[in-house]
DOPAGU-310096 format. One record per atom (N, C-alpha, C): x, y, z. Coordinates in pm, whole numbers, plus 50000, padded with zeros to 5 digits. Each point is the difference from the previous one (the first is absolute). Last residue first. Layout:
// residues N
XYZ...
***
This chain:
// residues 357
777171523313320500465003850143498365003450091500354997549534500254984650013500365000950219499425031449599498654999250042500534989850135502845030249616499914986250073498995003850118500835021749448499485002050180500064991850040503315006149619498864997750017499294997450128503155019749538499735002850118498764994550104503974994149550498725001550035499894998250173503885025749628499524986350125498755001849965502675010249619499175004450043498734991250139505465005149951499094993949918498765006149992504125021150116500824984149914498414993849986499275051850008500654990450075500194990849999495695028649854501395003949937500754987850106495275010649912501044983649963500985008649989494885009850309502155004649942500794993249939495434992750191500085012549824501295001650014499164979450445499404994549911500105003249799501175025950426501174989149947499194992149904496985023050227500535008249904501234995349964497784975550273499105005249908500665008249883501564985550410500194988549930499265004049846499925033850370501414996449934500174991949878495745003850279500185013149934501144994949907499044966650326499734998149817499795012749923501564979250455500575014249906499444996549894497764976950364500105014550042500735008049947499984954049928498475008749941499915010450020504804976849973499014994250073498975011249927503804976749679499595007050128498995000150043503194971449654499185002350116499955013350081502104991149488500395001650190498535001850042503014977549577498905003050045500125007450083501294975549481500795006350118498775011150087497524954749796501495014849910500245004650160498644944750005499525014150003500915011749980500694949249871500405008250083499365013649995500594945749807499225015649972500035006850074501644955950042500405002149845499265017549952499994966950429500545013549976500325005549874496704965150121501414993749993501005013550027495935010650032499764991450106501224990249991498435036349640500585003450123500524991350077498064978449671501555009549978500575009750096495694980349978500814992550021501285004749968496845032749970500074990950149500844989950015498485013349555501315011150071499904995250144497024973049722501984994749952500675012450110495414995850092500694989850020501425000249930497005037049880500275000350174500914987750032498875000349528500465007450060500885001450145496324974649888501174993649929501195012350023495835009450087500134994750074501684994649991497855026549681500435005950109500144993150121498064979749623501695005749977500385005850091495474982850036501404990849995501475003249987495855036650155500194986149926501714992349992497075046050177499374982550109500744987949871500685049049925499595000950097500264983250062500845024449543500194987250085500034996150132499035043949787499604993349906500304988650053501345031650271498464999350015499724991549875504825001550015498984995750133498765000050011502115024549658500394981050001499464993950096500095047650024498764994549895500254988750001503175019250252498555002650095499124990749897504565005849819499184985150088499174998250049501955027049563499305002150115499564987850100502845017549542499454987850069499975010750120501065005049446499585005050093499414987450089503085005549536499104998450022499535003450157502725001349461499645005750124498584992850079503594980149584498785004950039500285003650129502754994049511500424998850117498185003050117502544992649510498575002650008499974993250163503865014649705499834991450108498774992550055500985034449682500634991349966500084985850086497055040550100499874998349896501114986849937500765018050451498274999650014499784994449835504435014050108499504987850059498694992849948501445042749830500454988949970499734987050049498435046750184499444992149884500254984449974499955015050505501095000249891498914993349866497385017650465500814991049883500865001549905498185018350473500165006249885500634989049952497005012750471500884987349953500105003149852499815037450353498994994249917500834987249942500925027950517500385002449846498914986749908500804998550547498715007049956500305008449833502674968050218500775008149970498815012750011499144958050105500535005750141500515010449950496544966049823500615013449957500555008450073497934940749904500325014650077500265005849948499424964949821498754995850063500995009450150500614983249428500075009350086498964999650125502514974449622499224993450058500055013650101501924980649505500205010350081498085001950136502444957949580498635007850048501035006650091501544980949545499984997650156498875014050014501604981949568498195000050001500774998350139504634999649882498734999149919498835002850028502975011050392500094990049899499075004549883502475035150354498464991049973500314989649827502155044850229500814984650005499124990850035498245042949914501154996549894500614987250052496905018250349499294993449868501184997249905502025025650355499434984450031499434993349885500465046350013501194996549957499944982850016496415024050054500355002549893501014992649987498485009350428499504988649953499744996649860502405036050175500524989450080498984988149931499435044549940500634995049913500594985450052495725008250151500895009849955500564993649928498014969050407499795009949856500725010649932499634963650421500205015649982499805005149936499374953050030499755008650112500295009950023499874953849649500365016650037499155006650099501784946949730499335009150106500205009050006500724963349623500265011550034499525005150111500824953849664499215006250082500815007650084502554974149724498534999149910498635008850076505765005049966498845001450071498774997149911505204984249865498995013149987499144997750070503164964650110499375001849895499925016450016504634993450240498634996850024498735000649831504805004449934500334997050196498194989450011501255021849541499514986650049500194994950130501205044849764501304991050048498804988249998497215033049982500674998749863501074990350002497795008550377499304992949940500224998549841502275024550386499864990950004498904987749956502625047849950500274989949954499494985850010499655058050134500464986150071499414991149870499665044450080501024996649903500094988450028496345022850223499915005949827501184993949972499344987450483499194992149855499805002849861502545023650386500654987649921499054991949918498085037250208501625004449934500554989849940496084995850269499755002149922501435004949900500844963150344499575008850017499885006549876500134948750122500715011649948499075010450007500324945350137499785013350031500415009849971499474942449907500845017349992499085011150002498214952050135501044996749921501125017349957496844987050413499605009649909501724992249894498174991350457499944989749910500095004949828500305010850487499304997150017499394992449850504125015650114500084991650072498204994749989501705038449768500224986449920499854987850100498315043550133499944993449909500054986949911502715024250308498904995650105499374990949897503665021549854500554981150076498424995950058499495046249798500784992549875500054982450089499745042950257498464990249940500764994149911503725010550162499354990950138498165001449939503015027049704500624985150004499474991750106498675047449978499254991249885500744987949990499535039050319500314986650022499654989449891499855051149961501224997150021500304983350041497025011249601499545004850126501584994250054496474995149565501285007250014499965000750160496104974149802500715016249930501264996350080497484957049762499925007250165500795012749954498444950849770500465014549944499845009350150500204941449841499475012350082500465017949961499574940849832500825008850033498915012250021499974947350026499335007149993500995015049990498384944449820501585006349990498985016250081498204944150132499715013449857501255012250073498624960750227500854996749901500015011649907497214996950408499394991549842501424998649888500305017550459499564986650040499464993949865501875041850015501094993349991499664986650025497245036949907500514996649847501384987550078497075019150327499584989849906500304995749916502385034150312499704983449977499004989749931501135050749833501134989250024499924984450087496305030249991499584995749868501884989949980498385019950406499214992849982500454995049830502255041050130500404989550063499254988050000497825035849823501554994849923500464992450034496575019350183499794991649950500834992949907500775036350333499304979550064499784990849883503905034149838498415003550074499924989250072503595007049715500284999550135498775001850107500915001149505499864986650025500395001650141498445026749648499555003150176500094988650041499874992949488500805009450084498805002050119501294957249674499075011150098500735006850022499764951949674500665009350080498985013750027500774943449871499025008650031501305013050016500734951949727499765006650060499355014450027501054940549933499445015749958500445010150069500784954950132501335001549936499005014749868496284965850196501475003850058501045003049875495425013749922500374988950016501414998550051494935030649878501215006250052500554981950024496135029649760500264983850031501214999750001497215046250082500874993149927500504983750035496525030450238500315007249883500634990249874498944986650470499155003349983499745008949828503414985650410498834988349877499405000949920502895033150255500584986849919499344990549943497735037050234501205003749869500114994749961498284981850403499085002649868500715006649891502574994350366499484989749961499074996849902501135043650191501914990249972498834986549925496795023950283500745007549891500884993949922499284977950367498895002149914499895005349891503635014250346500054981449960498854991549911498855046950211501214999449875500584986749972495795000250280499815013149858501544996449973498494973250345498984999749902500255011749880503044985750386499924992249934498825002949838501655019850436500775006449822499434993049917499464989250475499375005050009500255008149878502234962550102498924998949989499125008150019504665003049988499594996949908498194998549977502055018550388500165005549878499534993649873500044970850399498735012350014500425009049826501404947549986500165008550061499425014950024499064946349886499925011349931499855015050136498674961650128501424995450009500585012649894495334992450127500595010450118501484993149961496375000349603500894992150115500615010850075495325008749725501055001050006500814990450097495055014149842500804992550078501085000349941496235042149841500714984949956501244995950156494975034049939501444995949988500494986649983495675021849931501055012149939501274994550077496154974150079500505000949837500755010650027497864992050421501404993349969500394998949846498715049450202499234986049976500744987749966501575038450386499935001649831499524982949991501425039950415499394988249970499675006549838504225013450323498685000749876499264989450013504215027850236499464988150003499085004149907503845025950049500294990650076499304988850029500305033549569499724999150115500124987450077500855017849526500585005650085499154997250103497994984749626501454992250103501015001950045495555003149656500045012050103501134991750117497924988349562499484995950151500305011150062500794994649529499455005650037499435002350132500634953649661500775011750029498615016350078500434941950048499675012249896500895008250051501594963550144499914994949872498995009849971503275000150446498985003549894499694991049908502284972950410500635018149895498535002149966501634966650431499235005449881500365012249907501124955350410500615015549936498815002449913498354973850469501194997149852499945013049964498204991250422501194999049997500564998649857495024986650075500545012950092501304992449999497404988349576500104995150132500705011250079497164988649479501405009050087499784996350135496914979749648501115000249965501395008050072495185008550034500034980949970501055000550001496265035350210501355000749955500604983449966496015015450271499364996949843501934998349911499395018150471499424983049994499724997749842503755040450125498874993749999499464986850017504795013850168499294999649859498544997850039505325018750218498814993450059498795001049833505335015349985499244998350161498834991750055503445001249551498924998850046500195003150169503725024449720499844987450067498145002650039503295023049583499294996650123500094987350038502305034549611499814984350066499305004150131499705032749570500334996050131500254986649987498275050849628500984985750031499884995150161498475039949825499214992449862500864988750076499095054050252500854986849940498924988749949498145043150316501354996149879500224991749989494725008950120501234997550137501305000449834495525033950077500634985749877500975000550082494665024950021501464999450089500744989249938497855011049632500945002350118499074998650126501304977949503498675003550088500625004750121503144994749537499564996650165498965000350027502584995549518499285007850026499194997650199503644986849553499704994950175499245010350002502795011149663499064990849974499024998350056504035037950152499664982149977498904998549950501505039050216500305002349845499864982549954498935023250425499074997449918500595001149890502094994550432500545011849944498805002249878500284956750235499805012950097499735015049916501404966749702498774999850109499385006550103504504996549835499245008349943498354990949979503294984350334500015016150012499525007449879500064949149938499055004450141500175016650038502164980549679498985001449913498905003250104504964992850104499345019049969498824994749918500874970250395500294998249885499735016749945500214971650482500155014549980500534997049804499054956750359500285004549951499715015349955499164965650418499385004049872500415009649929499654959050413500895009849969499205004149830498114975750364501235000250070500705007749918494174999450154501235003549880501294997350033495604979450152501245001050025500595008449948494724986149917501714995249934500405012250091494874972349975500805014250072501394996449972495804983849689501094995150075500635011050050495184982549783500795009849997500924996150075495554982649898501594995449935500785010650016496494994850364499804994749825501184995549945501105040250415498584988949938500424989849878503425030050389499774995849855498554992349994501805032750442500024984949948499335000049846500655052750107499084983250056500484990649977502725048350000499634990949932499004987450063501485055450044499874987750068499964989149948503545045149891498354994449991499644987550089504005043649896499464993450064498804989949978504005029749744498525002150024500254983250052503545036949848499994986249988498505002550147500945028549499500374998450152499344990450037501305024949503500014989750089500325001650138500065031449650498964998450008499764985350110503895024149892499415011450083498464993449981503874975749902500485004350102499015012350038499294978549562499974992150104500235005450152498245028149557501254994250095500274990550071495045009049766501295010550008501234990550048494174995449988501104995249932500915013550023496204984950335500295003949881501084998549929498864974550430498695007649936500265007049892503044960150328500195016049906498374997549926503184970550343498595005049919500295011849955502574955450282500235009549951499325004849873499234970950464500305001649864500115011649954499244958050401500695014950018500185004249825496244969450306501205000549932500495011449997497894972150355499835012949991501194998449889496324961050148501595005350022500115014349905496054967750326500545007049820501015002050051496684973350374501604993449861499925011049846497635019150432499124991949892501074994649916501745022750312499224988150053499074991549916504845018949820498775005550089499114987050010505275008349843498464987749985499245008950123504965008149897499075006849909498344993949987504194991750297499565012050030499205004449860502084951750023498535004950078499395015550044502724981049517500315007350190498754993350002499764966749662500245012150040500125012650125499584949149802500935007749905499865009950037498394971950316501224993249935500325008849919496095010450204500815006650088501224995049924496524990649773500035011749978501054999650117498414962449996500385002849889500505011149945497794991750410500904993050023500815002449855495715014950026500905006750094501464997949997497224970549765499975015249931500595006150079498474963150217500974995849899500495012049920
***
């Protein structure tokens, strides 16, 4: 039956006689570069015991929190030999006898962090992942756990946010920017965006708004623009920032009364600097988010379940659409790697290994 289970989801040119399958991953032993510390390494894997589950990888995202990781300027701290990447969808292959809840052929994502999902197969315990619908599309479902997560905890999580509010951000062209225009459009909430300057700025501008962003203006037009003094839109009761500098200066000033400023990047690598005035007449607050920590703090509970169930379902109507992407295969992830740290260009794509072939 195991034979038989294992030949349905996978080549037969990878099953030795003893049923393992030979994953393919990408390792690195010390920290540096991606393109000079990562090579793609061979292993055997055993049929799964107990509770453990052998997963499929079909596709898995390239995040720069994953290239500075590599790079040891992250938090993240590895045990090495260390496989790359924090994100996937998989497919079960075959489960322990002690395993209760996953079956050979369903999707799965993470739910810890740290696995290691640059590689073509893994075995991993059945708590470290969560069931997923195979109707929820690969991109989306393999983004699913860090920036659509991200976007979602912001919004709940700071300010008692109610339709016809509103939010605003700059790097509103990130993954997670884009995550934060459809939620603000499935909750009714007003969202505007701040993005730099760039020659296709009227096609991000339609991308944007198509995805739900109430106005998009670039840092130039947000120092004269009008649109919360005119009453177009309320004032922002909540703030996102992902670059810092003066950029995430100029954002805080068009902060409501007691609004919160919500930082949870620094693409500018500059210091987040408060405007007196604001900060004192406004009594305006700073504050800091990390999801790695949201996650290990709500590991196994209700909210994060609740979670997983509203953005799935939103995918699954199309109401959520994974950020602008490209698949590639395992053998350029030198390339994909270093496109990875590049936001210059109409977005900052995300880049993500398809396993799935």
């Amino acid at each position: 039956m195991l034979r038989k289970t294992l030949k349905s989801l996978v080549h037969p040119s990878v099953l030795s006689r003893q049923m393992s399958i030979v994953a393919r991953s990408l390792k690195y032993t010390q920290h540096g570069e991606p393109q000079d510390v990562l090579q793609i390494v061979e292993d055997r894997l055993t049929e799964p015991r107990d509770q453990q589950v052998l997963v499929k990888i079909l596709a898995a995202p390239i995040n720069p929190a994953d290239i500075n990781t590599i790079q040891g300027k992250y938090p993240v701290k590895p045990t090495f030999p260390a496989v790359g990447g924090n994100e996937f969808v998989g497919q079960v292959v075959c489960v322990g006898d002690k395993v209760k809840d996953l079956q050979p052929g369903s999707h799965v994502v993470p739910l810890a962090t740290g696995m290691g999902t640059w590689t073509t197969h893994a075995v991993y315990n059945e708590d470290q992942l969560m069931a997923i619908s195979n109707k929820v599309g690969l991109a989306e479902a393999a983004t699913i756990t860090v920036n659509p997560c991200t976007a979602y905890r912001m919004l709940k999580d700071f300010v008692k946010l109610s339709p016809g509010d509103t939010v605003i951000q700059n790097g509103a062209n990130s993954a997670v920017g884009q995550a934060v225009h459809q939620l603000c459009r499935a909750w009714g909430i007003n969202s505007v965006g701040i993005v730099r300057n760039r020659p296709e700025i009227a096609e991000l501008k339609m991308m944007l708004e198509c995805l739900g962003a109430n106005a998009v203006l670039t840092e130039e037009e947000m120092r004269t623009c009008d649109l919360f003094k005119s009453g177009k839109l309320k004032r922002p009761k909540l703030a996102f920032n992902c670059v810092g500098g003066k950029s995430a200066t100029e954002v805080s000033r068009h902060l409501d009364d007691r609004g919160v400023m919500v930082t949870y990047g620094g693409m500018s690598r500059e210091p987040v600097t408060v405007a007196t005035g604001p900060l004192i007449f406004k009594d305006i607050a700073f504050r800091g988010f990390w999801m790695t920590r949201w996650s290990k703090e709500n590991y196994n509970t209700t909210e994060r379940s609740k979670m997983f169930r509203e953005l799935c379902q939103l995918m699954e109507e199309g109401k959520f659409v994974a950020p602008t992407h490209e698949m590639v295969p395992l053998e350029k992830f030198k390339e994909a790697a270093i496109a990875a740290l590049n936001f210059k260009g109409f977005t900052g794509k995300k880049f993500i290994l398809d396993m799935s072939c």
